[in-house]
CHARMM-style PDB file with segment names, atoms N, HN, CA, C and O in Angstrom:
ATOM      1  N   UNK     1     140.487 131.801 -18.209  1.00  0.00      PROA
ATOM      2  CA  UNK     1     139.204 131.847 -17.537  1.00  0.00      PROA
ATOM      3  C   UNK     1     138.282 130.790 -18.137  1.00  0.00      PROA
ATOM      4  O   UNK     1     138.208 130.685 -19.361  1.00  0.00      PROA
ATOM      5  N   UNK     2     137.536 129.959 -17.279  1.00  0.00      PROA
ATOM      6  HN  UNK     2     137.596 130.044 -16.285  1.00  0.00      PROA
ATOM      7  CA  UNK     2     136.544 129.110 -18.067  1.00  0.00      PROA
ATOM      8  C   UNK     2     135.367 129.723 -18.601  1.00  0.00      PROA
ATOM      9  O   UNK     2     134.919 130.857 -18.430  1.00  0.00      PROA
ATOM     10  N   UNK     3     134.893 128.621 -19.378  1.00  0.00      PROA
ATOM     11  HN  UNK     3     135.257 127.700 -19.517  1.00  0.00      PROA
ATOM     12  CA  UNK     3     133.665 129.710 -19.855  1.00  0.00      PROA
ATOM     13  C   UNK     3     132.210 129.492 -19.214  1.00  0.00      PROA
ATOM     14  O   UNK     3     131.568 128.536 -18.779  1.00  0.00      PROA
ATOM     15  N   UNK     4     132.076 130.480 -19.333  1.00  0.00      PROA
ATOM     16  HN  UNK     4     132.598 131.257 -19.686  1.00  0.00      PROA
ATOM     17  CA  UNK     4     130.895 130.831 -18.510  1.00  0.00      PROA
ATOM     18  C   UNK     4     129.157 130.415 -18.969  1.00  0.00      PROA
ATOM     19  O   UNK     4     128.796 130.605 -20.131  1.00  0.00      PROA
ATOM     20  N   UNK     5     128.138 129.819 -17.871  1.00  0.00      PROA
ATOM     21  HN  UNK     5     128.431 129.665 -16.928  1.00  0.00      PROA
ATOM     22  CA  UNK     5     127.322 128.992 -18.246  1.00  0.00      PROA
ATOM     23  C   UNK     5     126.254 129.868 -18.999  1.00  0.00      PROA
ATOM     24  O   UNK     5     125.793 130.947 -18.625  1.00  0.00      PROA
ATOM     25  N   UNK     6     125.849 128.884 -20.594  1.00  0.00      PROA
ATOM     26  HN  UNK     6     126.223 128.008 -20.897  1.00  0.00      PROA
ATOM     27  CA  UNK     6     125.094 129.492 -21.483  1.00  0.00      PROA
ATOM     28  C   UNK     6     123.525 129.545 -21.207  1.00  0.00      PROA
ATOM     29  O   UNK     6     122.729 130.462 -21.411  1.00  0.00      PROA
ATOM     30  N   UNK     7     123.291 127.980 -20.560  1.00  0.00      PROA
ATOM     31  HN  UNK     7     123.937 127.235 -20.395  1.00  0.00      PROA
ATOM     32  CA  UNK     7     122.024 127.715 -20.248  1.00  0.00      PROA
ATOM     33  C   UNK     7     121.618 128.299 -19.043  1.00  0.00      PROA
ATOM     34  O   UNK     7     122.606 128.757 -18.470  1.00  0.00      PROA
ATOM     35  N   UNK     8     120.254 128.535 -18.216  1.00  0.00      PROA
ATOM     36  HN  UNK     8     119.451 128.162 -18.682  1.00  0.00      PROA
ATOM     37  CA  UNK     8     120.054 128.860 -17.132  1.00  0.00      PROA
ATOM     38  C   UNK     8     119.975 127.233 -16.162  1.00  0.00      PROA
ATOM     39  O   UNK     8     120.363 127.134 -14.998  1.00  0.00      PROA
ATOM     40  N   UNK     9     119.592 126.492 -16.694  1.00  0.00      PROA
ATOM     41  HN  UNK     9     119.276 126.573 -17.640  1.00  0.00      PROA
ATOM     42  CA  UNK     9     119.998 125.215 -15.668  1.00  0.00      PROA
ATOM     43  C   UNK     9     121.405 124.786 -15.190  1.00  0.00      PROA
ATOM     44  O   UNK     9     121.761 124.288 -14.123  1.00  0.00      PROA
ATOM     45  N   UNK    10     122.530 125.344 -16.993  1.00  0.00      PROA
ATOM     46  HN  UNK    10     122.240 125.750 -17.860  1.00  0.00      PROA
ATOM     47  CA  UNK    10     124.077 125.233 -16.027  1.00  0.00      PROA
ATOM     48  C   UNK    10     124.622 126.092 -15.338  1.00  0.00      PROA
ATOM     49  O   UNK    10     125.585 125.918 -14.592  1.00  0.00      PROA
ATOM     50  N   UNK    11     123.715 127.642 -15.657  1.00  0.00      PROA
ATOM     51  HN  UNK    11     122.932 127.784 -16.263  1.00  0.00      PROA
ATOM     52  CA  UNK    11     124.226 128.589 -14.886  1.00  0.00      PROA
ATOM     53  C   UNK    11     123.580 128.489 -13.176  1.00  0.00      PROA
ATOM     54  O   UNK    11     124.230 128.957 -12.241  1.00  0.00      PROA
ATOM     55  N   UNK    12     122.171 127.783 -12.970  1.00  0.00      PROA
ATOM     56  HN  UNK    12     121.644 127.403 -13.730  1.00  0.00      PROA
ATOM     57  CA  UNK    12     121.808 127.762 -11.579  1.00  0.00      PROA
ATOM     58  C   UNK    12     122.842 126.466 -10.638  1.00  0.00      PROA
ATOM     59  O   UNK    12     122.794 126.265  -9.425  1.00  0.00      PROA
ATOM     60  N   UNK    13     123.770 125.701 -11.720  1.00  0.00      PROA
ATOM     61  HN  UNK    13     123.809 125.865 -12.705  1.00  0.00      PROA
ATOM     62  CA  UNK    13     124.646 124.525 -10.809  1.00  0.00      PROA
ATOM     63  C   UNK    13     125.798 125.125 -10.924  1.00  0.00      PROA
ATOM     64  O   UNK    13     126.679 124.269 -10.855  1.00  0.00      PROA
ATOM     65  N   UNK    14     126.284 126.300 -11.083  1.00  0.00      PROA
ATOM     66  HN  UNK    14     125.568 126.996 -11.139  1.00  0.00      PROA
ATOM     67  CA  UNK    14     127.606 127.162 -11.335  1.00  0.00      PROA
ATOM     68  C   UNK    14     127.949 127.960 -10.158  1.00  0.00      PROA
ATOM     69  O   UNK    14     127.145 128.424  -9.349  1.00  0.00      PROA
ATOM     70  N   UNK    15     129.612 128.111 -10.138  1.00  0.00      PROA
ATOM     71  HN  UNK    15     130.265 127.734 -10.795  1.00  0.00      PROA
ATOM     72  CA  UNK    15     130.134 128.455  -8.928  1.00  0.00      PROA
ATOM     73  C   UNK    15     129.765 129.889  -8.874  1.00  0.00      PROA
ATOM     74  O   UNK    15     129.526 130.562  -7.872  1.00  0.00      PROA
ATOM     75  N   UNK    16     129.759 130.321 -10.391  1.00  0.00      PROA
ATOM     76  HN  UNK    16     129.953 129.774 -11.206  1.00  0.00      PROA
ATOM     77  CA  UNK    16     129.641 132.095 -10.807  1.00  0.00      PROA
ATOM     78  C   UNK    16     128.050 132.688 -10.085  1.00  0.00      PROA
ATOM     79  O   UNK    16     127.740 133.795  -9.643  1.00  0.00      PROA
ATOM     80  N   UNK    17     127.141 131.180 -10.234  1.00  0.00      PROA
ATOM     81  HN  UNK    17     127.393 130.281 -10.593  1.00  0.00      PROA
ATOM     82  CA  UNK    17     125.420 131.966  -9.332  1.00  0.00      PROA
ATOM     83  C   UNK    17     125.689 131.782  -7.879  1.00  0.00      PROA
ATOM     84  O   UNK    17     124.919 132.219  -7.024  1.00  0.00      PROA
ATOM     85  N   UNK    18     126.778 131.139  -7.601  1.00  0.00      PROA
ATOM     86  HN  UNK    18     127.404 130.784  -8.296  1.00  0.00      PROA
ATOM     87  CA  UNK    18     127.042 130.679  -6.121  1.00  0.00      PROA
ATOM     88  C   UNK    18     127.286 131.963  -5.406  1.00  0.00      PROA
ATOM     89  O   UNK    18     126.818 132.340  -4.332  1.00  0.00      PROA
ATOM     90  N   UNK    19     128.174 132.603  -6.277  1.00  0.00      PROA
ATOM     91  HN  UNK    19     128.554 132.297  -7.149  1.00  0.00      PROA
ATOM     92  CA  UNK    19     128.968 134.072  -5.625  1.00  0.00      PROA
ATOM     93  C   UNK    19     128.258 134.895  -6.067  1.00  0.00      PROA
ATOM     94  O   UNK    19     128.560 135.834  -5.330  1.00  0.00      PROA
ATOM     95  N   UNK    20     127.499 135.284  -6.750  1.00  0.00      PROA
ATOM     96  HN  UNK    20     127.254 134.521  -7.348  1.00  0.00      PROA
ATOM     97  CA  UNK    20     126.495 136.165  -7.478  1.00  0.00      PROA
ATOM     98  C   UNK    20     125.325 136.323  -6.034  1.00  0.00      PROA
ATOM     99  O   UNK    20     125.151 137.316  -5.328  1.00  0.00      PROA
ATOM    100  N   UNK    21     124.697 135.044  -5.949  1.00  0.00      PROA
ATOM    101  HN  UNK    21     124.838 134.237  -6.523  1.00  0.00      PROA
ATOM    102  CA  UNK    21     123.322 134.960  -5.516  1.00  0.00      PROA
ATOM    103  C   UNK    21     124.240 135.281  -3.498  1.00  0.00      PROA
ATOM    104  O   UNK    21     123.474 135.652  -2.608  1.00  0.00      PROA
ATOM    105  N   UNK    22     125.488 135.107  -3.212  1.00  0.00      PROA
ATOM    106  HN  UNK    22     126.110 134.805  -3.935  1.00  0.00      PROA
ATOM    107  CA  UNK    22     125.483 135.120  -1.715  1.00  0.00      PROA
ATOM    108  C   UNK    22     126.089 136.999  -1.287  1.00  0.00      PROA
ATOM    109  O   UNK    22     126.053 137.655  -0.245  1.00  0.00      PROA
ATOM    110  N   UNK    23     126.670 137.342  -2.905  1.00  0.00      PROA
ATOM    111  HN  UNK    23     126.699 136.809  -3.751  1.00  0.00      PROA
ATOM    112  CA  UNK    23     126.661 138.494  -2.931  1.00  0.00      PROA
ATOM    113  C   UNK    23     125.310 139.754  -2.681  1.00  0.00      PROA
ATOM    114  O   UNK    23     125.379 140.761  -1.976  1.00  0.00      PROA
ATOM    115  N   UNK    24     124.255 139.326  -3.431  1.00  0.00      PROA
ATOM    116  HN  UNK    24     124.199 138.508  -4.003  1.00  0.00      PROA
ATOM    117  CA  UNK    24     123.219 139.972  -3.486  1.00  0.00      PROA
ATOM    118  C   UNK    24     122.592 139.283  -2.467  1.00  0.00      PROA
ATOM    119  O   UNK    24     121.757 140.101  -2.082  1.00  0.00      PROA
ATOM    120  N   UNK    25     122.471 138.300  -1.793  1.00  0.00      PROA
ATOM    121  HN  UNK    25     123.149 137.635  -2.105  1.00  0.00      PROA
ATOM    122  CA  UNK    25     121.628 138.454  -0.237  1.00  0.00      PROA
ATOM    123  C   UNK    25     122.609 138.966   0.688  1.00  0.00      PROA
ATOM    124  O   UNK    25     122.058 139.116   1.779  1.00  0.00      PROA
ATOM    125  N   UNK    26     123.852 139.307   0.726  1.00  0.00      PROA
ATOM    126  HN  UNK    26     124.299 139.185  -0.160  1.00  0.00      PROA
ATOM    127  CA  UNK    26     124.293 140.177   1.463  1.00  0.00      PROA
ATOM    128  C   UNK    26     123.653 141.523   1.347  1.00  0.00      PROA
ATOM    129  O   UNK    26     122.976 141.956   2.279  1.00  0.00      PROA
ATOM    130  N   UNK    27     123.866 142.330   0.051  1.00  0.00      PROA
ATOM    131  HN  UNK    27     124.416 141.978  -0.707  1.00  0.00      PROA
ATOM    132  CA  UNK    27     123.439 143.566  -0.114  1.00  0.00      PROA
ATOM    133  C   UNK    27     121.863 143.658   0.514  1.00  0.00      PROA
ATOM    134  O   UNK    27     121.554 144.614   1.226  1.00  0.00      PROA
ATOM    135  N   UNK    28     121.091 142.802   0.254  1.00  0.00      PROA
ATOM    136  HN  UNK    28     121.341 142.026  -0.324  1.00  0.00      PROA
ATOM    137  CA  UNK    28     119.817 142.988   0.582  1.00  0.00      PROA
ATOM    138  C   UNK    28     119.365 142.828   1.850  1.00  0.00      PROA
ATOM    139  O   UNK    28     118.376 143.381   2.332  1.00  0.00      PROA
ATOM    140  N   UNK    29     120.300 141.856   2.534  1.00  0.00      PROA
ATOM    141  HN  UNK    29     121.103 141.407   2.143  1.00  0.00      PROA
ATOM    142  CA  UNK    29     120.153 141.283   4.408  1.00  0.00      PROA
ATOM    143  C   UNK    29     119.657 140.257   4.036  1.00  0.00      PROA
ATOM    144  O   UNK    29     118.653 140.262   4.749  1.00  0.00      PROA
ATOM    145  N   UNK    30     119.575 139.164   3.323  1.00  0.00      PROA
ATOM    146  HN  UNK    30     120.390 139.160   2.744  1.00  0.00      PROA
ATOM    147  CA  UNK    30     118.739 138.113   3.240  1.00  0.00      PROA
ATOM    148  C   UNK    30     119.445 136.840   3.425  1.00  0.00      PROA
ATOM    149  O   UNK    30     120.279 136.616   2.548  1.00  0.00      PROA
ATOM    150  N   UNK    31     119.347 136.102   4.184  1.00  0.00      PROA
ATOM    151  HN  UNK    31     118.670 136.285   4.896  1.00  0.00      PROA
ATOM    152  CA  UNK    31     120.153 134.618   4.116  1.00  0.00      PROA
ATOM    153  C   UNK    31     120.037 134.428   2.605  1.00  0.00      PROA
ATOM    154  O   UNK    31     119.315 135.222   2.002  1.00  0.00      PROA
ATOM    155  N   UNK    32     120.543 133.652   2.056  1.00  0.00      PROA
ATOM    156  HN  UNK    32     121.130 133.006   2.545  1.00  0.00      PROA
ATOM    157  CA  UNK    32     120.911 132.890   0.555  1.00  0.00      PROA
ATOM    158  C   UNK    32     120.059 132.386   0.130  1.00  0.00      PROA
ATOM    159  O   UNK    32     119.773 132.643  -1.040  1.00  0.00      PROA
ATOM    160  N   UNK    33     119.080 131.226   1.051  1.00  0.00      PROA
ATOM    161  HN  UNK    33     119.311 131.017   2.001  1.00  0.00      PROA
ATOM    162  CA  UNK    33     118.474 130.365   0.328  1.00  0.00      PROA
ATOM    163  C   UNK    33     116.553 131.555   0.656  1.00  0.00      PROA
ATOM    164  O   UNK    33     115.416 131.457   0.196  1.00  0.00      PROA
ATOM    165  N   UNK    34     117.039 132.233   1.371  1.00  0.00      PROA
ATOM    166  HN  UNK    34     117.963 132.312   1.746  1.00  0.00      PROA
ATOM    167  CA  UNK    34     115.355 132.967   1.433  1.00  0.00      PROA
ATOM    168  C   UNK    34     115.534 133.986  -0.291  1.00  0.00      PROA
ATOM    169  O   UNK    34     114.810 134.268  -1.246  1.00  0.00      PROA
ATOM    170  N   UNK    35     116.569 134.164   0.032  1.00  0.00      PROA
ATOM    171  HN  UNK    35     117.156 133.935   0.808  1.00  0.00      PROA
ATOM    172  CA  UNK    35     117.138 135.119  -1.169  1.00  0.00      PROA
ATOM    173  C   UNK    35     116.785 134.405  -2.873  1.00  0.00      PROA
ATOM    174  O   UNK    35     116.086 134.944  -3.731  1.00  0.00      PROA
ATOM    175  N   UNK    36     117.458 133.159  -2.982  1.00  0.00      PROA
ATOM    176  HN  UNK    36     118.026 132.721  -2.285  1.00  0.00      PROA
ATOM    177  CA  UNK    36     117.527 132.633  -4.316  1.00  0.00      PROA
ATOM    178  C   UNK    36     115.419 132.339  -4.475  1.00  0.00      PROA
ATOM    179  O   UNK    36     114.858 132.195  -5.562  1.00  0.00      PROA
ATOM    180  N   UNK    37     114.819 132.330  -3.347  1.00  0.00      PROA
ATOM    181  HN  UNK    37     115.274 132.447  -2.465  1.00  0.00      PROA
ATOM    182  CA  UNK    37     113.688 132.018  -3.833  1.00  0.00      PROA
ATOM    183  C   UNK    37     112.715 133.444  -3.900  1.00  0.00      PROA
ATOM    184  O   UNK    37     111.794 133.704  -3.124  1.00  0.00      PROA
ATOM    185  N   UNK    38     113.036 134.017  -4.682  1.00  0.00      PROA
ATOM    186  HN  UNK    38     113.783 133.806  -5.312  1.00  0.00      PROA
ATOM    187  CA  UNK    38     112.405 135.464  -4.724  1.00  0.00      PROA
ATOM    188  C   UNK    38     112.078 135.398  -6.351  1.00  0.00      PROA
ATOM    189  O   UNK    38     112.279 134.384  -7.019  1.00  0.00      PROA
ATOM    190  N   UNK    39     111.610 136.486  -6.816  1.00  0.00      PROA
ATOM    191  HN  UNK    39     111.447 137.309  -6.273  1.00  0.00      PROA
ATOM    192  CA  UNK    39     111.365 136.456  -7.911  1.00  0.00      PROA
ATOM    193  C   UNK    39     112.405 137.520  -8.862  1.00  0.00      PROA
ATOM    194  O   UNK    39     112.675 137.376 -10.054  1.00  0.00      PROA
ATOM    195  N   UNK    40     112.845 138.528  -8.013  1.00  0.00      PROA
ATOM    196  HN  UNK    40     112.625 138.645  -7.044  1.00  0.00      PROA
ATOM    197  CA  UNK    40     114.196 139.203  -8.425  1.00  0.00      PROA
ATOM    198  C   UNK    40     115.616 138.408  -8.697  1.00  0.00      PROA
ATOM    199  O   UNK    40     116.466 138.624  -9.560  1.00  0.00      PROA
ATOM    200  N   UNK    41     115.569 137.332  -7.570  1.00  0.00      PROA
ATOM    201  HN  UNK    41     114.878 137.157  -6.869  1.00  0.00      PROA
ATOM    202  CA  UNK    41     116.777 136.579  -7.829  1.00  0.00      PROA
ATOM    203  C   UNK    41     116.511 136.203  -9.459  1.00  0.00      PROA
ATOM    204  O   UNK    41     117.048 136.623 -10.484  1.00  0.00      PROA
ATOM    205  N   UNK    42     115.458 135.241  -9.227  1.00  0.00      PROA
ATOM    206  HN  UNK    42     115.022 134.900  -8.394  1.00  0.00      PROA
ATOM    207  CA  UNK    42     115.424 134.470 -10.764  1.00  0.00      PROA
ATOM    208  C   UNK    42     115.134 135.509 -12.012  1.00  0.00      PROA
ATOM    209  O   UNK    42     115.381 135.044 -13.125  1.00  0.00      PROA
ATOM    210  N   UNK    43     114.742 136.577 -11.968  1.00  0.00      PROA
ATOM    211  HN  UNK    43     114.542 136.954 -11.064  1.00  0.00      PROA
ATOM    212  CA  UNK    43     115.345 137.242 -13.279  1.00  0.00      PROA
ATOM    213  C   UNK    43     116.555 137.961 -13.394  1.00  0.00      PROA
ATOM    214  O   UNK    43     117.049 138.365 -14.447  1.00  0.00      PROA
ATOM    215  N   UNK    44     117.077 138.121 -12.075  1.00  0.00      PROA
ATOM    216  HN  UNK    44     116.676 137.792 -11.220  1.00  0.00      PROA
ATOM    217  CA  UNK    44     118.576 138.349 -12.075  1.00  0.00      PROA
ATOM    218  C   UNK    44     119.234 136.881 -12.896  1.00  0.00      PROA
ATOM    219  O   UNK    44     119.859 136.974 -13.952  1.00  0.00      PROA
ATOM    220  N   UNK    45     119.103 136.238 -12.558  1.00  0.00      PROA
ATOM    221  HN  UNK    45     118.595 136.163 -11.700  1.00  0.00      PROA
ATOM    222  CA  UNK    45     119.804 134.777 -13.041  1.00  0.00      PROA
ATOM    223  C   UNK    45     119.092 134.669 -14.448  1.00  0.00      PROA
ATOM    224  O   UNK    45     119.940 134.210 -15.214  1.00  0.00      PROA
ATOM    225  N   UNK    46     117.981 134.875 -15.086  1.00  0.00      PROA
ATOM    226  HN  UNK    46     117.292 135.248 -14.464  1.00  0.00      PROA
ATOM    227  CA  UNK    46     117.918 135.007 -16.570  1.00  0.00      PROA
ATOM    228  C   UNK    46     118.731 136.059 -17.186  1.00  0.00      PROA
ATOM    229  O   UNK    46     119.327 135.735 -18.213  1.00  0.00      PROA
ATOM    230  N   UNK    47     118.851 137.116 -16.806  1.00  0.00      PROA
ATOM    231  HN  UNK    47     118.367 137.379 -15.972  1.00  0.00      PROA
ATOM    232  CA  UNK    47     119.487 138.567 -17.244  1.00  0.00      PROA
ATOM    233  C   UNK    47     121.523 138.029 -16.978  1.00  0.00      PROA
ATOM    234  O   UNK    47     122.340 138.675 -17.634  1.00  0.00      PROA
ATOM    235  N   UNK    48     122.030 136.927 -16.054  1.00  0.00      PROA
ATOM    236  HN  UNK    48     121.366 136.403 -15.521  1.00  0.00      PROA
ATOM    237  CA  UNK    48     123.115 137.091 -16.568  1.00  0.00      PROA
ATOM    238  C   UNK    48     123.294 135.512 -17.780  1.00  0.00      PROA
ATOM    239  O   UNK    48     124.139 135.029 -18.533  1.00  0.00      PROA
ATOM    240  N   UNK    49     122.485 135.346 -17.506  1.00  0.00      PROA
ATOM    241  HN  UNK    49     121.798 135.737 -16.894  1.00  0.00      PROA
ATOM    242  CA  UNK    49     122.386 134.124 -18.598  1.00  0.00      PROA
ATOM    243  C   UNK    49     122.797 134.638 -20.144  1.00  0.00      PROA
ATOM    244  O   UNK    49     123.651 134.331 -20.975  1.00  0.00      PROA
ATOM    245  N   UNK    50     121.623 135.657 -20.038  1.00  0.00      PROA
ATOM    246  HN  UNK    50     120.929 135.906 -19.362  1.00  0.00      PROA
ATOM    247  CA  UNK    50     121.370 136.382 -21.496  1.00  0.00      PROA
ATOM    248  C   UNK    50     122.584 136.952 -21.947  1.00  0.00      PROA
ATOM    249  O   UNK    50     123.093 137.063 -23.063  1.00  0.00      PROA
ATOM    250  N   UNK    51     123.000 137.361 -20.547  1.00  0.00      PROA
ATOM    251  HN  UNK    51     122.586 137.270 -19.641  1.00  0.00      PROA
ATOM    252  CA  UNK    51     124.599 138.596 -21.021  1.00  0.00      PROA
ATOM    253  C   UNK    51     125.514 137.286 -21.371  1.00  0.00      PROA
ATOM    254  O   UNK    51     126.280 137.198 -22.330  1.00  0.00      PROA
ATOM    255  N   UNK    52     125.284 136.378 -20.469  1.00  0.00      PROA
ATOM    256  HN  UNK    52     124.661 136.449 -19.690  1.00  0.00      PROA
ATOM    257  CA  UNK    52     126.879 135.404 -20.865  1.00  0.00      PROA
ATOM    258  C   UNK    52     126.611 134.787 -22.561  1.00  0.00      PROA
ATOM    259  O   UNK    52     127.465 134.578 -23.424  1.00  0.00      PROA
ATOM    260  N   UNK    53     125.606 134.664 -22.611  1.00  0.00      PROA
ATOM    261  HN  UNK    53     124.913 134.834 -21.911  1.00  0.00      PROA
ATOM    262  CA  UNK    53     125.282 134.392 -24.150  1.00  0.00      PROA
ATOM    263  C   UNK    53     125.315 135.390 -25.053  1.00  0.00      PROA
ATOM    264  O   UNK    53     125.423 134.980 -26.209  1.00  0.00      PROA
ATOM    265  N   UNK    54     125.259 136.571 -24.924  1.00  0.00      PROA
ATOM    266  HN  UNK    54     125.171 136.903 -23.985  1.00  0.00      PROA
ATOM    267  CA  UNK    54     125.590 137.641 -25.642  1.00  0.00      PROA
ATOM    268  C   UNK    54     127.045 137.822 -25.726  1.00  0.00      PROA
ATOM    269  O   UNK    54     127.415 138.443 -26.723  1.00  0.00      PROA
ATOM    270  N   UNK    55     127.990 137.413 -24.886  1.00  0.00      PROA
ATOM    271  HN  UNK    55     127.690 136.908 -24.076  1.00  0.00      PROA
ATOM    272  CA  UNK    55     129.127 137.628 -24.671  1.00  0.00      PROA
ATOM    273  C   UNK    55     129.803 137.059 -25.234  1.00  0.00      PROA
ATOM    274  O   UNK    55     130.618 137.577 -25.997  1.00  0.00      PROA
ATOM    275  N   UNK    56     129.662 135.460 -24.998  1.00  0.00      PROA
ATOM    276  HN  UNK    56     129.000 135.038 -24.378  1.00  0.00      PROA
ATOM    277  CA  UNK    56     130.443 134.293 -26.013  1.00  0.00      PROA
ATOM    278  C   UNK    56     130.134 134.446 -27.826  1.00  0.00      PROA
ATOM    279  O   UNK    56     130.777 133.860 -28.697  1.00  0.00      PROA
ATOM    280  N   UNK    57     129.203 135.211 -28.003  1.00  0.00      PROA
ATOM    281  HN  UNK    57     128.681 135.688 -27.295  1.00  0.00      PROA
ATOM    282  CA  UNK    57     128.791 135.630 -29.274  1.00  0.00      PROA
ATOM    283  C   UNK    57     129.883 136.354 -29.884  1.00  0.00      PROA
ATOM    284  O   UNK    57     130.508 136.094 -30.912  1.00  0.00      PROA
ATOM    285  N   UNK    58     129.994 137.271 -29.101  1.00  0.00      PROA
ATOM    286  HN  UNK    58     129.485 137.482 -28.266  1.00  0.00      PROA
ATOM    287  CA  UNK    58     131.266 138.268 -29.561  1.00  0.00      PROA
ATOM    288  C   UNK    58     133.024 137.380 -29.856  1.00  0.00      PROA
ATOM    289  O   UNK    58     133.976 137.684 -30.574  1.00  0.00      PROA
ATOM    290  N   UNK    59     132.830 136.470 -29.108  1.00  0.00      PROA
ATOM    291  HN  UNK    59     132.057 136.223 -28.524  1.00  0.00      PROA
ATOM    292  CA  UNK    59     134.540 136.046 -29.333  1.00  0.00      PROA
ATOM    293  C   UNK    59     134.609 135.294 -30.288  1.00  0.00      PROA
ATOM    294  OT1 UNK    59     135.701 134.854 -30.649  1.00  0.00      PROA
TER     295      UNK     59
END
């Protein structure tokens, strides 16, 4: 598995926010790009930032 983005600028050019962010405007009904500009998206996208950096810590 590759590893997963530490920063939030490599995690917003990553395939992992690609499927993340089209996942959660499904759940919500929202096209993608009305979706990524919310303010839930973007602390969703700090909160997996934090975890992927918490994560690579551990290995």
């Amino acid at each position: 598995m590759a590893n997963r983005p530490k920063t939030l600028s490599a995690y917003l050019r990553s395939q992992q926010d690609r499927r993340e962010d089209a996942a959660n405007a499904r759940i919500v009904g929202m096209p993608v790009d009305k979706f990524k500009a919310t303010a839930q998206a973007k602390e969703i996208d700090r909160q997996i930032v934090s975890l992927n950096r918490k994560q690579a810590m551990k290995k």
